[in-house]
N, C-alpha and C positions, 0 to 999 in steps of 0.2 A: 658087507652088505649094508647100502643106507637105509634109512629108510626115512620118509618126510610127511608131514601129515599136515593140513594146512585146511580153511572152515571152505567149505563147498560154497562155492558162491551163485550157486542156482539153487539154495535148500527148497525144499515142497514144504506147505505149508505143515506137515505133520512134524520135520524135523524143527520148523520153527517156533511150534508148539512147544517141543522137547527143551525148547531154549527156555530157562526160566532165569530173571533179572533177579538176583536178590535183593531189597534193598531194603533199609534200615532204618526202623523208625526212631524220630530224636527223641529222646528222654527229657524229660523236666529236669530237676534238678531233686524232686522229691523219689521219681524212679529207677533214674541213677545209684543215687544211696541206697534203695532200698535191693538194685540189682548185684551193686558190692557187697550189700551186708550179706547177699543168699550164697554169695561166690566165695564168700570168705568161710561162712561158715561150713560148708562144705570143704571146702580147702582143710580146713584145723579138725573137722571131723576127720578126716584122711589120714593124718599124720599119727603116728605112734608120740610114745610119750620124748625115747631119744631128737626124734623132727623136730618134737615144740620145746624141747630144751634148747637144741641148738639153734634154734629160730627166736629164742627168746635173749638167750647170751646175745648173739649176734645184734640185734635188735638194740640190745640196751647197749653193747660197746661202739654200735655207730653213736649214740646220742651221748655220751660219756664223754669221747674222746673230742668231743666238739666244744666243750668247758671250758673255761678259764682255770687257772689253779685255784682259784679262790670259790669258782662257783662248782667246783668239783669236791673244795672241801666242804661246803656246803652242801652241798646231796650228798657226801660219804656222810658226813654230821646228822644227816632231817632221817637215814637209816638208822644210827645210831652213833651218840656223842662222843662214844673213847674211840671210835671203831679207823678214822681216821691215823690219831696218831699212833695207833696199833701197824695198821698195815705200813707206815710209813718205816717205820720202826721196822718190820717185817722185809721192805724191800732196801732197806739201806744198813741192815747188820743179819746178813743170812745165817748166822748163825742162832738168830734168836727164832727164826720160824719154828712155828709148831709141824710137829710130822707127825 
């Protein structure tokens, strides 16, 4: 069985009424932010605490791994100053990780 469906092209003015155009009004630039700030924060109210954990790792390991070695020990450092050559230590003698 086909079946085809296609716009009547003799509509009566009642189904052309039924037609409605959506269209879209342009935001400033001051409406815009404030249309993302109400989407957002709806969005994070939504989430349970595991969502915005994983949304937050995630988040921070895209902007981490985009570092230089030097400007990555500098933000491991601006967290805290041993904390660096800790983990370093940590990923290059596995024996010394804490468990």
């Amino acid at each position: 069985m086909n079946h085809s469906q296609s716009a009547n092209q003799n509509a009566t003015n009642s189904e052309q009424d039924a037609k409605k155009i959506i269209t879209h009004k342009e935001l400033t630039s001051l409406q815009k932010n404030e249309l993302i700030e109400q989407y957002v924060e709806l969005v994070v109210d939504n989430m349970d605490t595991k969502d915005l954990m994983r949304y937050a790792i995630d988040s921070i390991t895209e902007y981490i791994v985009t570092l230089t070695d030097s400007e990555l020990k500098e933000e491991v450092g601006n967290f805290d100053e041993e904390l660096y050559d800790e983990l370093v230590d940590n990923v290059t003698n596995p024996s010394s990780e804490v468990k």
